[in-house]
N, C-alpha and C positions, 0 to 999 in steps of 0.2 A: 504494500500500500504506500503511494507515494505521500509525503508529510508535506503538508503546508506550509509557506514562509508566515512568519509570523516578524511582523515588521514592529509591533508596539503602538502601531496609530490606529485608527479609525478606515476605514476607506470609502470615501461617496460613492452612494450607486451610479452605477455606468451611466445613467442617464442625464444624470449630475453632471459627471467626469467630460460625457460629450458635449453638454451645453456648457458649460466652461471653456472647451478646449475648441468650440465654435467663436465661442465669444472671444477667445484668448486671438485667437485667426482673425478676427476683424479688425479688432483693435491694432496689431501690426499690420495690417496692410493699409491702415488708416495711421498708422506713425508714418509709415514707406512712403506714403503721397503726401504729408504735409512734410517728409526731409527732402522731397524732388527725386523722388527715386524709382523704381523701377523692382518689381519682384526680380524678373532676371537678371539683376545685377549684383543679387547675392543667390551664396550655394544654397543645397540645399538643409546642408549641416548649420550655417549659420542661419536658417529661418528656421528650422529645428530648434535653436538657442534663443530664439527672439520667443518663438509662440510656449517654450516652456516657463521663459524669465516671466513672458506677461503673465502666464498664469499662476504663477506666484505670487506675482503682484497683483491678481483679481483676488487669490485666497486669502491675502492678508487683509485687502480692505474688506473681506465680507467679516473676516473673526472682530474689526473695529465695531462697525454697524451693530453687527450684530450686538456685541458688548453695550456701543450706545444706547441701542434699542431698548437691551433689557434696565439699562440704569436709570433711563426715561421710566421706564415703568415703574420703576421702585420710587422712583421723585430723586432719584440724585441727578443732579445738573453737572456733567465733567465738559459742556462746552462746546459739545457737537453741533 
């Protein structure tokens, strides 16, 4: 029986995973045309690195939000 990776995190359902990693997609190619660029002017190792970096940076601002959200709730004001 083959054993499972156990990474220690959570992992969003794939359906999650795909609309992030859509929205991670737009977002660069909407950096690419506001720096005067061109998809075929990068590999595709380096658009590999741009739609992973963004979705890092879509997951971190969702763990803010989210946190503001729930601290709105509780009536703490942190300034959001």
């Amino acid at each position: 029986m083959a054993e499972a990776k156990s990474s220690g995190k959570l992992r969003a359902p794939k359906v999650v995973r795909k609309k992030l990693r859509s929205l991670a997609i737009a977002r660069v190619r909407q950096d690419i045309i506001h720096a005067g660029r061109q998809e075929s002017d990068y590999s595709s190792e380096d658009l590999e690195y741009l739609v992973a970096e963004k979705e890092k940076e879509i997951w971190s601002g969702l763990g803010w939000k989210g946190f503001g959200i729930a601290a709105l709730l509780l009536g703490i004001n942190i300034g959001i």
